[in-house]
C-alpha positions in Angstrom: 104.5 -9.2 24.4 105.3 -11.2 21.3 102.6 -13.5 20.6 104.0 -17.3 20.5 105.3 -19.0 17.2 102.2 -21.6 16.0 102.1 -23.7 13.2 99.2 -24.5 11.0 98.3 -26.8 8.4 95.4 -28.9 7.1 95.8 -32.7 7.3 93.6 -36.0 7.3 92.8 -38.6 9.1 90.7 -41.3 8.2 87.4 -42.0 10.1 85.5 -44.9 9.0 84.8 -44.8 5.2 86.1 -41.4 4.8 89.1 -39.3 4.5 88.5 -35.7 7.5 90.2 -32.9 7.1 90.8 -31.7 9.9 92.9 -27.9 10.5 95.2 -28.1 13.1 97.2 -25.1 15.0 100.0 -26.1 16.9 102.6 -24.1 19.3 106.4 -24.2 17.6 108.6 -26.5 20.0 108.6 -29.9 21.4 105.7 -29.5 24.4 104.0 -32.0 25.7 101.1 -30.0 25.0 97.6 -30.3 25.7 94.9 -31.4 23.4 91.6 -29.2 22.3 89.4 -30.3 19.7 87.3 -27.0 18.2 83.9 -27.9 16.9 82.6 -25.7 13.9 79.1 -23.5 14.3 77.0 -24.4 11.7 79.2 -22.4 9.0 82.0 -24.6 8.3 85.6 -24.3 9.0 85.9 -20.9 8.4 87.9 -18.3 9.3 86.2 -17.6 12.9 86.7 -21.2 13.2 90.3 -21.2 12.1 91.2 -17.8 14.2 89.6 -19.4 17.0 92.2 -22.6 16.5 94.7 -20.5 16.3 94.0 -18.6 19.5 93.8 -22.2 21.7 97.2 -23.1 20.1 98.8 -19.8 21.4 97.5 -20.7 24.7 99.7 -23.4 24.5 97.7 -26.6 23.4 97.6 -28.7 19.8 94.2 -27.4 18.8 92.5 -29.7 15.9 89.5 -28.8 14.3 87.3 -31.5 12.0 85.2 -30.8 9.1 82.1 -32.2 10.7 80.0 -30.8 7.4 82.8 -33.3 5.0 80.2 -35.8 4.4 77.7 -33.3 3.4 79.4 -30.7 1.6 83.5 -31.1 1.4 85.3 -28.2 2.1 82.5 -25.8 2.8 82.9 -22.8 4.9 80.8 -19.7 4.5 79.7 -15.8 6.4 76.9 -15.1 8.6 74.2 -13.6 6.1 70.3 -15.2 6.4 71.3 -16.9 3.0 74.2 -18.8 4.5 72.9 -19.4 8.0 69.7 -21.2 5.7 72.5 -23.4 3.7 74.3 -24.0 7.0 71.2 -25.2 8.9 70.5 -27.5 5.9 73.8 -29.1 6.4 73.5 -29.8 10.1 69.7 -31.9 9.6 72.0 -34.0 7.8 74.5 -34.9 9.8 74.4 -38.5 11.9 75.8 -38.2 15.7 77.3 -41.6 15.2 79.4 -40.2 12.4 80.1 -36.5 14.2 81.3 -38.9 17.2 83.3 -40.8 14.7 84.8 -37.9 13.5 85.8 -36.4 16.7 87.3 -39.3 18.3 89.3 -40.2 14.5 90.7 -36.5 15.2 91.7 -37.6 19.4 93.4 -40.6 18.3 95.3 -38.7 15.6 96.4 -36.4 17.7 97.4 -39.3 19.9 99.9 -39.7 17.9 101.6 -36.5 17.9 105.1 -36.9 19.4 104.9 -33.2 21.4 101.4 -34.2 22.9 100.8 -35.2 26.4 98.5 -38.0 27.9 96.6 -35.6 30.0 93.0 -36.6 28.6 91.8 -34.1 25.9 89.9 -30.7 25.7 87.0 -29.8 23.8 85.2 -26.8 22.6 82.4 -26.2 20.2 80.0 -23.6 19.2 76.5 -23.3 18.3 76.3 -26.3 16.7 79.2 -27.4 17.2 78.3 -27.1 21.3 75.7 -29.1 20.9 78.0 -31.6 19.4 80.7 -30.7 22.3 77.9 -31.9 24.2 78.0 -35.6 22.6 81.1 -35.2 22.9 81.3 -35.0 26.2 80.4 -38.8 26.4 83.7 -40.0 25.1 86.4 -41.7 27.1 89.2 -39.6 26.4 87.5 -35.9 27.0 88.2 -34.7 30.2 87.2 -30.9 29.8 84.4 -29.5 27.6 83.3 -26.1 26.9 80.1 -25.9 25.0 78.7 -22.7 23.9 75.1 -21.6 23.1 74.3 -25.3 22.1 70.7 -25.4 20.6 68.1 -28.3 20.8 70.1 -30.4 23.4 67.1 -31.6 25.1 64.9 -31.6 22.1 66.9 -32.7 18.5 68.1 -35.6 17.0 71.7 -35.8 14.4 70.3 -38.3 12.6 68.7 -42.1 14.8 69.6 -42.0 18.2 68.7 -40.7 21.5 68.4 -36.8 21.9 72.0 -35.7 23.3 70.4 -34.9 26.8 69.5 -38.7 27.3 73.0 -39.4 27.1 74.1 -36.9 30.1 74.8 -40.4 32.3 77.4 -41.1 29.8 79.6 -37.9 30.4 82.8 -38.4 31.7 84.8 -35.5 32.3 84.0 -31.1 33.8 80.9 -30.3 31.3 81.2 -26.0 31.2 78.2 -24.5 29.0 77.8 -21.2 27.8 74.6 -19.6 27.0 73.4 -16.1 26.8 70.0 -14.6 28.4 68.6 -13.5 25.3 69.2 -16.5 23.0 66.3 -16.5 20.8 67.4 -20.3 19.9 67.8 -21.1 23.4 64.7 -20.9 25.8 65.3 -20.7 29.8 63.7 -23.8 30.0 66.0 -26.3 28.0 68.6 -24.4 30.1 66.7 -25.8 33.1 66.6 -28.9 31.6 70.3 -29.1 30.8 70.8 -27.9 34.4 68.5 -30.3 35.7 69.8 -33.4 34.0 73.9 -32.9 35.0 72.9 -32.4 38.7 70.6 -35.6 38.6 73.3 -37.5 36.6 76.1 -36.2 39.0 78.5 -34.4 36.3 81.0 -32.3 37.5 80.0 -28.9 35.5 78.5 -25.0 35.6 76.4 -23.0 33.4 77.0 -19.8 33.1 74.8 -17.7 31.8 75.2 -14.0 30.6 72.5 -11.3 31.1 72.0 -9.6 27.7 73.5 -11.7 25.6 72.2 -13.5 22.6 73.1 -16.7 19.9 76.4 -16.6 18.6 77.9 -14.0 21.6 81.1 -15.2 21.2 82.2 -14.6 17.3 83.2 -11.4 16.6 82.5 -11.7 13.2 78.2 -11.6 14.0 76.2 -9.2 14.8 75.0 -10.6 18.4 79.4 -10.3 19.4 79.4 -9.8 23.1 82.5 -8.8 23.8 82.1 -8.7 27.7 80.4 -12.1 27.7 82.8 -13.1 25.1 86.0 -12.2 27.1 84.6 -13.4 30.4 83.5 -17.0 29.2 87.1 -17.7 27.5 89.2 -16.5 30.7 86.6 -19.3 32.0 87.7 -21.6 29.4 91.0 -21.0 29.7 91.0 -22.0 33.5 89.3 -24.8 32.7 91.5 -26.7 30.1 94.7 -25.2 32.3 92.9 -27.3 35.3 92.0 -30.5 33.4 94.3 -31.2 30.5 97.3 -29.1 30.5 
């Protein structure tokens, strides 16, 4: 089967006092489509990031994803070696979840405007960092379906003054589907349990699925932790998901 015609470009939008790039992957033709926001790991925009776009876009949805490092270090993307995993970890104590919610909602009401966009409420997906942001994101109005994947210190850290991102469960609007592996040496069982605990208490619509064996990053294919079981079973799972809530 021929893989369908996307289009992709780099644009801006303008949240607050600055000007976000954001790359966005679209499917050729006039839709209404869907909308997905894709949140970085901890590594930029880079190409995972961009492939990973691309891939939503094919399953039919206008797939945007912000520089949430812009403020920090503009234009940055970088590999997986200890060296950039310590310069990409740097970048994240930096950020401000104010300004990462900034960002994200300057990208949904960008893509607002999109004339082959629908009004069906808005995906989003984000990993490693980027699902622990998917999980403040998960507070805003317009998100209806979020996958988060392998999000680290949810109950525990702070972007920048604020409450730690579990506190704000009650605030969750939409279906909340995390991702985590088993053997996630940045994840232990019991902030899983708290995650768990606090969306049943809050009453969230949302499931955790969890993967025996797998470990921090199981997803990207480009690291050496790729699960590609895990990895192939948890976007099927996505896939239902945004087909169900926002297509």
């Amino acid at each position: 089967m021929t893989p369908p015609t996307i289009e992709t470009q780099t644009i801006e939008v303008k949240s607050n006092d600055i000007k976000l790039p954001v790359y966005i992957a679209m499917p050729a033709g006039e839709g209404p489509f869907g909308v997905v926001i894709v949140l970085q790991e901890i590594f930029g925009i880079n190409s995972h990031i961009r492939e990973v776009t691309e891939r939503i876009a094919r399953e039919g949805y206008v797939a945007l994803a912000p520089a949430l490092y812009h403020r920090q270090a503009p234009g940055f993307e970088t590999g997986y070696t200890p060296e950039d995993i310590q310069v990409g970890r740097q970048y994240k104590v930096q950020t401000k979840a104010d300004e990462l919610l900034s960002d994200i909602q300057a990208t949904i009401d960008y893509a607002k405007t999109l004339p082959n966009v629908n009004n069906s409420g808005v995906g989003c997906i984000g990993f490693c960092f980027g699902g622990h942001v998917a999980y403040l994101a998960a507070t805003l109005a317009d998100t209806r379906a979020i996958a988060s994947f392998y999000g680290a210190g949810i109950p525990d850290q702070v972007f920048g003054p604020g409450p730690v991102a579990l506190a704000r469960t009650p605030q969750i609007t939409g279906t909340l589907h995390c991702f985590f592996g088993t053997d996630d040496a940045s994840i232990p069982a019991d902030a899983v349990g708290q995650i768990r605990a606090a969306l049943q208490n809050a009453n969230i619509d949302h499931e955790i699925f969890e993967y025996e064996g797998a470990g921090h990053g199981f997803f990207c294919d480009r690291r050496g932790s790729y699960n590609s079981d895990a990895a192939a079973d948890a976007w099927e799972k996505v896939k239902v998901l945004f087909a169900e809530k926002i297509a």
